[in-house]
C-alpha positions in Angstrom: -17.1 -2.5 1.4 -13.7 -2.6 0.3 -10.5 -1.4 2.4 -7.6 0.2 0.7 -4.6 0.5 2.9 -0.8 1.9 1.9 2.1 0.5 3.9 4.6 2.9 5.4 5.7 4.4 9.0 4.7 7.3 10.9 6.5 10.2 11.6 7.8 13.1 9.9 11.8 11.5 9.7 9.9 8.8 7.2 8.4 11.0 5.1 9.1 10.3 1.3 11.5 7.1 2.1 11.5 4.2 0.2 9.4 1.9 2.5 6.2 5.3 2.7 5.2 4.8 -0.8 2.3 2.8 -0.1 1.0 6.0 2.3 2.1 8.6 -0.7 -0.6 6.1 -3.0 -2.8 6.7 -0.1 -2.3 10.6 0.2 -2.9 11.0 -3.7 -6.6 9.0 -3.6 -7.3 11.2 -0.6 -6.2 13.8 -2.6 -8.6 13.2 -5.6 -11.3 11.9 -3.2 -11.3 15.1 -1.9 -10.6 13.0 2.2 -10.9 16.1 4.7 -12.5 14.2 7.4 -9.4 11.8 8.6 -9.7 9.9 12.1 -7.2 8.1 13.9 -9.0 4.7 14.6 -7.8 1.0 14.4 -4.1 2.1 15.2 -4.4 4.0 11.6 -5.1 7.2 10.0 -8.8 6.4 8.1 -10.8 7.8 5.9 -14.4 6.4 5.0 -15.6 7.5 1.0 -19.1 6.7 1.1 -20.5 5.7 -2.2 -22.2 2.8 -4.1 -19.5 1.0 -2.3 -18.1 2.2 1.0 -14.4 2.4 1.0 -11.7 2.9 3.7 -8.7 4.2 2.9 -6.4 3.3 5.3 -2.7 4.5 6.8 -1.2 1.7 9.4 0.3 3.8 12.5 1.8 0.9 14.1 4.9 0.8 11.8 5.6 -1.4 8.8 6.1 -4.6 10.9 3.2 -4.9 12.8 0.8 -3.2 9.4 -1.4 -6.3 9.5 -2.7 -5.2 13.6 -4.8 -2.3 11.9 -5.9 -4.5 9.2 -7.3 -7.1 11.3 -8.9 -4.6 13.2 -10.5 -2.6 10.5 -11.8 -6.1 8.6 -13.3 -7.4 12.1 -14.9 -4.4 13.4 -16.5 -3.9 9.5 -16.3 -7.9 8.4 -14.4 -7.5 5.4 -13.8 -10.3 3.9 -9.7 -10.6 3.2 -10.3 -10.5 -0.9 -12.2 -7.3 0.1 -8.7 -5.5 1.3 -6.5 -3.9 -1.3 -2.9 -3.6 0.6 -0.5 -1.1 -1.6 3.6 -1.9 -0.4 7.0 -1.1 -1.9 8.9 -3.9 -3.6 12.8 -3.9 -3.6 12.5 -6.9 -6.3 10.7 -4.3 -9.5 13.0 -1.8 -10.5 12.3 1.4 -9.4 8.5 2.7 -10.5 7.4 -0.5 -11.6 4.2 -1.7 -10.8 3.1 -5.4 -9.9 -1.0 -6.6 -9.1 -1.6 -9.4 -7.6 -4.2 -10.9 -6.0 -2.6 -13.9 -3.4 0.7 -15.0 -2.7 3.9 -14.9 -1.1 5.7 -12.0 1.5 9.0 -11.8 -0.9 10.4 -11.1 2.6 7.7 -8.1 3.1 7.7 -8.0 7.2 4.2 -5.7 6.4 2.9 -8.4 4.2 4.1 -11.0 6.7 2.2 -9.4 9.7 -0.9 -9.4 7.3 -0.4 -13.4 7.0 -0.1 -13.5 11.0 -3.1 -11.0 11.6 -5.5 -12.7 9.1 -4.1 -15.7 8.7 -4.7 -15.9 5.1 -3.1 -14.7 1.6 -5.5 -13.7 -0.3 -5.8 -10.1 -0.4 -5.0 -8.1 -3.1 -1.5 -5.9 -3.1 -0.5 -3.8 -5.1 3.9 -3.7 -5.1 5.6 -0.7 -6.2 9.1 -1.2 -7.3 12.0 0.6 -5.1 15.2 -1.3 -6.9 17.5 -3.2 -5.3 20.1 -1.5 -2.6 24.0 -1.2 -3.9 26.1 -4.1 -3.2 27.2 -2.4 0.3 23.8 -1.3 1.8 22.2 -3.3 4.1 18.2 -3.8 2.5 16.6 -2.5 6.2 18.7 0.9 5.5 18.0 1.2 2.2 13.8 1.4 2.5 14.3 4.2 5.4 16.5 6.1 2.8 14.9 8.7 0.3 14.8 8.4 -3.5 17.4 9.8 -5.5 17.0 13.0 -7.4 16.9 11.1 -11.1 14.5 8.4 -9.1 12.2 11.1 -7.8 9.9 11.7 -10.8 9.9 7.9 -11.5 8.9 7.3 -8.3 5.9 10.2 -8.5 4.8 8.8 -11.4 4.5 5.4 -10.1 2.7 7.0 -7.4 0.0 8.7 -9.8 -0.2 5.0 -11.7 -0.7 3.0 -8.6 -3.5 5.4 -7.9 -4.6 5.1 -11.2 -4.6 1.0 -10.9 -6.6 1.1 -7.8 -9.2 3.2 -9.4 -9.5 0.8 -12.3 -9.5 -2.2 -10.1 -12.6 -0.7 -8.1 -14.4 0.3 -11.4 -13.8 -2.5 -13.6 -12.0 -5.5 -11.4 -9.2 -7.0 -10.5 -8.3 -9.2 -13.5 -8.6 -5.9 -16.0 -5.9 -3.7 -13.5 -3.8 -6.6 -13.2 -4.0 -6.8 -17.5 -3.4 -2.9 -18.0 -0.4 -2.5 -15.0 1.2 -5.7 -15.1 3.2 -5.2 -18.3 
């Protein structure tokens, strides 16, 4: 069993900001995986795709900051292993639509990926960062992830969220060192 979560906040004022794209990644694998059965559980909206593998796709409801408490849960209840859990964020260090696999490391500052450190207390899980671009000069960073994408960014930033959707279908079909290969340039 593998979980797939996407990084973002509830509620309608955070729809389609900066620091949502991980659930838009989520909403378009729903999308293809035809999800029409979603249930609140774990402090998240889930979805379980039954298969030759299960998968859970997962939206954290406890707010960016705290991300890693529905994780934790999810993994324990099902005993997924942490390299089983495929965590898709925003990243204000790619440019805008870029896309960045990994599979351990650091937070870059992520307080999402931070509360997954705290809540699992280990690195390696695979993430999947979506670039946001950096904030002008005069915005403070925590502003500029609740703010919306510009109307030039805004089919960048759909397109990004059709290849991140893309790249975790490839990393379920063919592994983790082929997506990072064919979306890491």
């Amino acid at each position: 069993m593998k979980i797939i979560a996407g990084f973002g906040n509830p509620g309608d004022q955070y729809r389609s900001t900066r620091h949502n794209i991980g659930f838009e990644v989520i909403d378009e694998l729903a999308r293809r995986w035809k999800a029409d059965n979603w249930r609140h559980r774990f402090e998240a909206e889930v979805f379980m795709k039954s298969g030759s593998e299960s998968l859970l796709l997962m939206k954290p409801q406890t707010y960016m900051n705290l991300s890693g408490v529905a994780l934790r849960e999810a993994s324990r209840y099902y005993k997924v292993d942490p390299t089983d859990i495929i965590v898709i964020h925003d990243d204000l260090d790619l440019e805008a639509g870029r896309l960045r696999i990994r599979e351990k490391g650091g937070s870059g500052g992520h307080r999402g990926i931070e509360s997954m450190f705290v809540e699992l207390g280990v690195d390696t899980f695979v993430r999947i960062r979506i670039g946001i671009g950096r904030p002008p000069e005069s915005w403070n960073p925590a502003d500029f992830v609740l703010s919306r994408f510009t109307t030039e960014e805004i089919p960048l930033m759909e397109a990004a969220v059709l290849k991140a959707a893309d790249g975790v279908e490839m990393l379920l079909a063919r592994g983790l060192t082929q997506a990072m290969n064919q979306y890491n340039r």
